[in-house]
Backbone as XML, in Angstrom:
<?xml version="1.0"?>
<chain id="A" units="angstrom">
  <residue number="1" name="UNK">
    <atom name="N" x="181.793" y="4.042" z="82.723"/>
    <atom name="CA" x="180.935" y="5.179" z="82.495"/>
    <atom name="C" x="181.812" y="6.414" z="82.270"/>
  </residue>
  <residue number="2" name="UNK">
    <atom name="N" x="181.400" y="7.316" z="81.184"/>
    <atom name="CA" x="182.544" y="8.239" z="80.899"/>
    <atom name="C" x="181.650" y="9.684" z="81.558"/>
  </residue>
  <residue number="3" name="UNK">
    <atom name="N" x="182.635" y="10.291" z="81.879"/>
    <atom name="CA" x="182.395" y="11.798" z="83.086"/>
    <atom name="C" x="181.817" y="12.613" z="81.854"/>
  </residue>
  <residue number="4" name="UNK">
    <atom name="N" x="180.780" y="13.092" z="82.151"/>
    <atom name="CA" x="180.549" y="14.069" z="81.239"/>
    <atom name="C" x="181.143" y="15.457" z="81.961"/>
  </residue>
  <residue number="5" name="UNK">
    <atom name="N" x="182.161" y="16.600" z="81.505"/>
    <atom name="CA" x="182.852" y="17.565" z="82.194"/>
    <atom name="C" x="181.930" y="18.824" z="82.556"/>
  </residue>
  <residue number="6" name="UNK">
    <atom name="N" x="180.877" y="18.702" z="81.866"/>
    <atom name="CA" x="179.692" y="19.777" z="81.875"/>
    <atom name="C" x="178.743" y="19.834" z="83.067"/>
  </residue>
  <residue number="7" name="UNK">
    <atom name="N" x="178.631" y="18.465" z="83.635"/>
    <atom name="CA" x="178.198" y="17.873" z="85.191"/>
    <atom name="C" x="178.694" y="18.471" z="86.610"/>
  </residue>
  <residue number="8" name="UNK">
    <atom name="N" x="180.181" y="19.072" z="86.056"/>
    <atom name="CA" x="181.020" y="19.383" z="86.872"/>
    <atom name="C" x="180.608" y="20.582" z="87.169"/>
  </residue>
  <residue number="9" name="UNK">
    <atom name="N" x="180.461" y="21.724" z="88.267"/>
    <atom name="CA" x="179.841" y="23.346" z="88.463"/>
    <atom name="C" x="180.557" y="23.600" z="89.453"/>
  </residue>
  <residue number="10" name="UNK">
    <atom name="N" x="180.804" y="24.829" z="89.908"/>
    <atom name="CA" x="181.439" y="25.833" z="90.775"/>
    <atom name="C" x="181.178" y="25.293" z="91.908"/>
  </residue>
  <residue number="11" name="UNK">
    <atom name="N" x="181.743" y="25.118" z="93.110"/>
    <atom name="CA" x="181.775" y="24.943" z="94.462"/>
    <atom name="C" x="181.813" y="23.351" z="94.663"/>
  </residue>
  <residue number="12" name="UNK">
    <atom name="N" x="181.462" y="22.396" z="93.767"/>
    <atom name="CA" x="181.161" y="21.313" z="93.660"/>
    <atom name="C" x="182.378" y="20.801" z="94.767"/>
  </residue>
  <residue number="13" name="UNK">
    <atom name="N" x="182.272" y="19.707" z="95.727"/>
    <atom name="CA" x="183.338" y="19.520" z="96.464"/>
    <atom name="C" x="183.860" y="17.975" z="95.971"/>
  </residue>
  <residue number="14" name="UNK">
    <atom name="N" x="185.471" y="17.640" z="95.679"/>
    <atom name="CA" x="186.076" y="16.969" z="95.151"/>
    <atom name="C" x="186.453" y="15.981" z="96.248"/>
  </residue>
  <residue number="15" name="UNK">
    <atom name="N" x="186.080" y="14.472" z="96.045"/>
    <atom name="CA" x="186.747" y="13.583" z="97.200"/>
    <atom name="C" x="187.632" y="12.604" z="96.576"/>
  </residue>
  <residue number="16" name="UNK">
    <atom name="N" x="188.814" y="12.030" z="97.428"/>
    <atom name="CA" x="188.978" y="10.854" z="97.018"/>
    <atom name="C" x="188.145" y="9.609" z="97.352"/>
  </residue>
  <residue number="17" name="UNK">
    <atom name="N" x="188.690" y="8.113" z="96.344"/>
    <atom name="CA" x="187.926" y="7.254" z="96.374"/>
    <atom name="C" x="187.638" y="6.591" z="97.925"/>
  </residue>
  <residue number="18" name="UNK">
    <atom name="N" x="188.681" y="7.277" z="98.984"/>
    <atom name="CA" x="188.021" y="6.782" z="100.326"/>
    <atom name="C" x="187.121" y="8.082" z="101.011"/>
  </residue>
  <residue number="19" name="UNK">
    <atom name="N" x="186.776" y="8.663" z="99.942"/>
    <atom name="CA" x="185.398" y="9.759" z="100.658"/>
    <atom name="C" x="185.807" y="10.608" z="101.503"/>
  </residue>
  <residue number="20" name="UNK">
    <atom name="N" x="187.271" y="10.975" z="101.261"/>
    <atom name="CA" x="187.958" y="12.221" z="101.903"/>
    <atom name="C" x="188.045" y="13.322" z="101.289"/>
  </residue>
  <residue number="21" name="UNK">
    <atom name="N" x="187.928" y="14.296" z="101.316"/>
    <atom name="CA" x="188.562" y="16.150" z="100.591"/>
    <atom name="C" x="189.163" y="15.795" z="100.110"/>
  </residue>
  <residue number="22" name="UNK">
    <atom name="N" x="189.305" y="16.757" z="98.866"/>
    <atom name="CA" x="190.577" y="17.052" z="98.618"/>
    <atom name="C" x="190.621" y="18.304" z="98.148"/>
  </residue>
  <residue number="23" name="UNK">
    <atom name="N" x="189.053" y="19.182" z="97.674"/>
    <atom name="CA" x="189.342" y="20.340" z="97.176"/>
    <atom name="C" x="187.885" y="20.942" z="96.787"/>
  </residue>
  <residue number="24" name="UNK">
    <atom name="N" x="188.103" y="21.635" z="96.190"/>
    <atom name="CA" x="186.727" y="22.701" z="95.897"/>
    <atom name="C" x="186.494" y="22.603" z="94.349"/>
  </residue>
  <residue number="25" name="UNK">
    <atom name="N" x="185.556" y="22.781" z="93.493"/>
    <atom name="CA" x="185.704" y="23.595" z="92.300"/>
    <atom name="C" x="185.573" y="24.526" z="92.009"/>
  </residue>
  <residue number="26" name="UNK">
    <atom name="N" x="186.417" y="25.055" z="91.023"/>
    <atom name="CA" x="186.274" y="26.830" z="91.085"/>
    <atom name="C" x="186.135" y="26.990" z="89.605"/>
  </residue>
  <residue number="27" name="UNK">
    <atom name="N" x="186.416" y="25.768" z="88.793"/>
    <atom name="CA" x="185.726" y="25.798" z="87.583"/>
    <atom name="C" x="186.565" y="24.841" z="86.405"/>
  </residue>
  <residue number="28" name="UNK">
    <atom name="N" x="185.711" y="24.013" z="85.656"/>
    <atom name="CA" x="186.185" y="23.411" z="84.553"/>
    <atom name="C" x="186.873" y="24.059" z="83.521"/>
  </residue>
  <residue number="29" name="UNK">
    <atom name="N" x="188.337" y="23.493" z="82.910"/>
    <atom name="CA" x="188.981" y="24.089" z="81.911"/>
    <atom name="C" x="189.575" y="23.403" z="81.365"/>
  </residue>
  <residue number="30" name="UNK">
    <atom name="N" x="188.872" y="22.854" z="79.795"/>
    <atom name="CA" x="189.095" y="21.885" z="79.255"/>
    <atom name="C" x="188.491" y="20.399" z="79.519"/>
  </residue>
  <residue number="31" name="UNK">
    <atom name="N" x="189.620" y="20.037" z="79.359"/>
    <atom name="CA" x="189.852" y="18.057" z="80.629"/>
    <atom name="C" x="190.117" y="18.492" z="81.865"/>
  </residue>
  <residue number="32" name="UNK">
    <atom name="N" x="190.300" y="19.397" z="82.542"/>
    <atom name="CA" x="190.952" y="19.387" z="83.784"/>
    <atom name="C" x="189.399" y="20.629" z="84.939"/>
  </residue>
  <residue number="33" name="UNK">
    <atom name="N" x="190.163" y="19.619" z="86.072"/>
    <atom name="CA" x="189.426" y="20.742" z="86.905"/>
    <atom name="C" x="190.138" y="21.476" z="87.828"/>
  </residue>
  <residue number="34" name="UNK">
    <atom name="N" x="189.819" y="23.226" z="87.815"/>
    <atom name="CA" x="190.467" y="23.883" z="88.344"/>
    <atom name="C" x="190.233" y="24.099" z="89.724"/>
  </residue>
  <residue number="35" name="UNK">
    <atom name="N" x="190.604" y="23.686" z="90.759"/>
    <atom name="CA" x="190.380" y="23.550" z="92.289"/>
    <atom name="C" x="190.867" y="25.367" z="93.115"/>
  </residue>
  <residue number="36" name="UNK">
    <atom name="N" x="189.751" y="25.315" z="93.791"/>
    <atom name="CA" x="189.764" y="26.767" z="94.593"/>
    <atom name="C" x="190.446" y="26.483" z="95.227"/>
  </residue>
  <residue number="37" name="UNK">
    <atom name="N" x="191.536" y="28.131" z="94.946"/>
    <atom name="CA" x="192.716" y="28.268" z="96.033"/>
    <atom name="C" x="192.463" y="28.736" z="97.283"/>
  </residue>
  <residue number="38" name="UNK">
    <atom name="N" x="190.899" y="29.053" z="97.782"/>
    <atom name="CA" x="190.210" y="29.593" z="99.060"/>
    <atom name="C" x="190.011" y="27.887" z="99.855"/>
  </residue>
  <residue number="39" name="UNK">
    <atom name="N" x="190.052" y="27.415" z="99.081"/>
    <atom name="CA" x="189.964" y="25.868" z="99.754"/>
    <atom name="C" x="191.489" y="25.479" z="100.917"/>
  </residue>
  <residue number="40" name="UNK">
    <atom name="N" x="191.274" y="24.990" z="102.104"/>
    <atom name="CA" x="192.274" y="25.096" z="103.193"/>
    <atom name="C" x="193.275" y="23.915" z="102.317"/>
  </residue>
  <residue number="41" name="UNK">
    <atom name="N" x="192.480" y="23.367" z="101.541"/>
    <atom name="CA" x="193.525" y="21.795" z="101.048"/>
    <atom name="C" x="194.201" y="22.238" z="100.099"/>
  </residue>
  <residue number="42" name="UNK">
    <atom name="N" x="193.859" y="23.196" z="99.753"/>
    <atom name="CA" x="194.754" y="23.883" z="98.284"/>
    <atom name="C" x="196.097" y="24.399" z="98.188"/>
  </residue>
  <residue number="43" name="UNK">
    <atom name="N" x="196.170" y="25.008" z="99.426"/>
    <atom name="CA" x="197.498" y="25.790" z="100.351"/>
    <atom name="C" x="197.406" y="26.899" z="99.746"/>
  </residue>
  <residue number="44" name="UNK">
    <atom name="N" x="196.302" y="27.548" z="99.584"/>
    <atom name="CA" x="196.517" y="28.933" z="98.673"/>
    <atom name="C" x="196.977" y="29.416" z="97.018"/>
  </residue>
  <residue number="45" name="UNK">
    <atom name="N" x="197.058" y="27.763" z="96.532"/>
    <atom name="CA" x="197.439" y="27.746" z="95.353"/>
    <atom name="C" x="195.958" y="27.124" z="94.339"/>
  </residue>
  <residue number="46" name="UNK">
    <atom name="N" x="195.859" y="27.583" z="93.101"/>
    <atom name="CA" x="195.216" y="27.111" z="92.447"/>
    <atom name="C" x="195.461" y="25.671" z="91.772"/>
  </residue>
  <residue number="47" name="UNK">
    <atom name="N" x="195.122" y="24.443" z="92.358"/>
    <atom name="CA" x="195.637" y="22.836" z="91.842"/>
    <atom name="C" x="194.713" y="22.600" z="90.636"/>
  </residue>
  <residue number="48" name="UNK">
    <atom name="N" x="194.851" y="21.238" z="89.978"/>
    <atom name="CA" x="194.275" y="20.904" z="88.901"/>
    <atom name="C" x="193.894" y="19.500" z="89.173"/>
  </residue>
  <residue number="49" name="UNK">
    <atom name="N" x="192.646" y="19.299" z="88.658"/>
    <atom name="CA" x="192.656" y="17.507" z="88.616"/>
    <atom name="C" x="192.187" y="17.281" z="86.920"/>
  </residue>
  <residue number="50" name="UNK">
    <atom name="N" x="192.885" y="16.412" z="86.817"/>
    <atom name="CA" x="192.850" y="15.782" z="85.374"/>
    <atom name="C" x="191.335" y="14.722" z="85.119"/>
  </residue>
  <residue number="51" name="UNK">
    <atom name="N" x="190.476" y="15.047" z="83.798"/>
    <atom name="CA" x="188.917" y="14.004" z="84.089"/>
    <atom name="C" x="189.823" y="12.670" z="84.085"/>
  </residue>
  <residue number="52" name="UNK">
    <atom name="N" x="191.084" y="12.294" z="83.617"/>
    <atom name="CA" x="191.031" y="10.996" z="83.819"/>
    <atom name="C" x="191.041" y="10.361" z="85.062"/>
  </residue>
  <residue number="53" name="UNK">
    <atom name="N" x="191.402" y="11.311" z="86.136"/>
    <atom name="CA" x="191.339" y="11.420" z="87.296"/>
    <atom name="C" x="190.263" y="10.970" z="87.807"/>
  </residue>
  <residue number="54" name="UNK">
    <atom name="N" x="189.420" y="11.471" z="87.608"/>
    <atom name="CA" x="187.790" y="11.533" z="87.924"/>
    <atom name="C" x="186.652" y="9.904" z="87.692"/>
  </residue>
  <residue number="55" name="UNK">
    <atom name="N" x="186.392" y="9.568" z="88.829"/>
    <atom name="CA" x="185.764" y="8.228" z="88.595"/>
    <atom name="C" x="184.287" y="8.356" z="88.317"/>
  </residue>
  <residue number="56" name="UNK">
    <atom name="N" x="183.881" y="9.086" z="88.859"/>
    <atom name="CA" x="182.389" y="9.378" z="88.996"/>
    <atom name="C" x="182.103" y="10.916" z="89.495"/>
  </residue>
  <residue number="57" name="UNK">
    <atom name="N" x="180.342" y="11.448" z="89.314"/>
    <atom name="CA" x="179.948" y="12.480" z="89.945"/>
    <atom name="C" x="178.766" y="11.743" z="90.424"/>
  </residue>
  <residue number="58" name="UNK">
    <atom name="N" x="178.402" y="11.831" z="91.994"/>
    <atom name="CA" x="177.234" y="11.300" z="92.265"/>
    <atom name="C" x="177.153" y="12.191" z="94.032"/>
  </residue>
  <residue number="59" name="UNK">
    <atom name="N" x="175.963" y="12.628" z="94.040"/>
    <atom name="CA" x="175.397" y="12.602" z="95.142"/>
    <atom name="C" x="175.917" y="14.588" z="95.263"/>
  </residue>
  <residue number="60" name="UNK">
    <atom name="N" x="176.254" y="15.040" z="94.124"/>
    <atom name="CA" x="176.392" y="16.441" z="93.958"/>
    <atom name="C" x="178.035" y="16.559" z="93.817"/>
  </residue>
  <residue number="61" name="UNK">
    <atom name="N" x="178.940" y="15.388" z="94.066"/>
    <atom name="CA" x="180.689" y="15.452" z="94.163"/>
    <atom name="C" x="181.037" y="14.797" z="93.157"/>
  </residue>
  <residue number="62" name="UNK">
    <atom name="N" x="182.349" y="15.261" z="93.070"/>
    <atom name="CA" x="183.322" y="15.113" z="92.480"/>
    <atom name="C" x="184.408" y="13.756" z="93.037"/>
  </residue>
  <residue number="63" name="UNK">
    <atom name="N" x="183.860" y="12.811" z="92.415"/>
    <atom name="CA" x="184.340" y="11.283" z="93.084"/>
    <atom name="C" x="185.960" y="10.730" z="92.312"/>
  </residue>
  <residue number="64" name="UNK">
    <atom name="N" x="187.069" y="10.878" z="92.852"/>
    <atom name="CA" x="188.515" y="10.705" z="91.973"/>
    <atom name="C" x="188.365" y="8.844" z="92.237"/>
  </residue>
  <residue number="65" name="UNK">
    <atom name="N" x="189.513" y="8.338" z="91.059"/>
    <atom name="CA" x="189.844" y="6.841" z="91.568"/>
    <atom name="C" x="190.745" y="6.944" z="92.323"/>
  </residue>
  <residue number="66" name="UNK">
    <atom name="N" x="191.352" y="7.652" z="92.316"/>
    <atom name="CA" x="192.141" y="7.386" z="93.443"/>
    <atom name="C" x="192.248" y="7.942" z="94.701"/>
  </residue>
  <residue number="67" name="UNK">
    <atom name="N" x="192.908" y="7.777" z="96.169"/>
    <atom name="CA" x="192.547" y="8.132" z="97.420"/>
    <atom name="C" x="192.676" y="9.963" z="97.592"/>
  </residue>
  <residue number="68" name="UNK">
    <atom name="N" x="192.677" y="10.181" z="98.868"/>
    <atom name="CA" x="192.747" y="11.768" z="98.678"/>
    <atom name="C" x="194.051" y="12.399" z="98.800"/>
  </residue>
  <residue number="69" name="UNK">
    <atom name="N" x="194.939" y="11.254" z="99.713"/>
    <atom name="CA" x="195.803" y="11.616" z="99.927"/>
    <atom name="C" x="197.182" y="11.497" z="98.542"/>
  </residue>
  <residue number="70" name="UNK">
    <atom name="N" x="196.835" y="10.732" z="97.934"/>
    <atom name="CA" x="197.229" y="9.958" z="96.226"/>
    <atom name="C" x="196.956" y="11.502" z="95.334"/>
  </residue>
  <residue number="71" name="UNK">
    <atom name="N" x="195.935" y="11.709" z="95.372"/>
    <atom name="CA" x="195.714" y="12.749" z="94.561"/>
    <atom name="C" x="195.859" y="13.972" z="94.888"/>
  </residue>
  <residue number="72" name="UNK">
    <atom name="N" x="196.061" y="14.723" z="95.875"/>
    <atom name="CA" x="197.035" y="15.554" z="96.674"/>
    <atom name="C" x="198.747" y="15.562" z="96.478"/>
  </residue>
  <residue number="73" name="UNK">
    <atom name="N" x="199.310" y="14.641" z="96.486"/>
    <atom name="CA" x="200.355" y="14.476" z="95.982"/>
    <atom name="C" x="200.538" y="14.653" z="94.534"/>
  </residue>
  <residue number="74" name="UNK">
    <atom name="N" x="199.695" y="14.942" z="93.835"/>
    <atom name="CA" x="199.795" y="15.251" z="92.134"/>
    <atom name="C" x="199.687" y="16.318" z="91.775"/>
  </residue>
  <residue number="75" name="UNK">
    <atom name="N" x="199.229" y="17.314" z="92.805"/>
    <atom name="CA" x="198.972" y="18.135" z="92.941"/>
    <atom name="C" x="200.315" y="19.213" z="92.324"/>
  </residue>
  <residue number="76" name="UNK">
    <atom name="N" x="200.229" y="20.165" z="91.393"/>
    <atom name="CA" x="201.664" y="21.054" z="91.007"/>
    <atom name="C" x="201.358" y="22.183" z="89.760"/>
  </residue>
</chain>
């Protein structure tokens, strides 16, 4: 199933695929999503997640394939 990026909205909260945090949205740009740097997981920096990143949106989130801690580390 392909992500439609338009699904994606402000505050929306981002998990990995084991249903952990990883971040906030603060807004779509492009393919990528731009994660709030007010978010404690962010470290004060503005991160990015890539849609290929992105497995699903269901239940109002932002669902990654991979774990939270996986996708935290990509983080740059």
């Amino acid at each position: 199933m392909a992500v439609n990026m338009s699904d994606i909205h402000e505050h929306m909260k981002v998990v990995g695929s084991d249903g952990k945090h990883v971040g906030t949205v603060d807004h779509v740009e492009g393919d990528r999503i731009k994660l709030s740097k007010s978010d404690p997981a962010a470290h004060g920096k503005h991160q990015y997640i890539e849609k290929s990143a992105i497995h699903t949106i269901k239940n109002g989130e932002v669902c990654l394939s991979q774990k939270a801690e996986e996708a935290k580390s990509r983080f740059h």
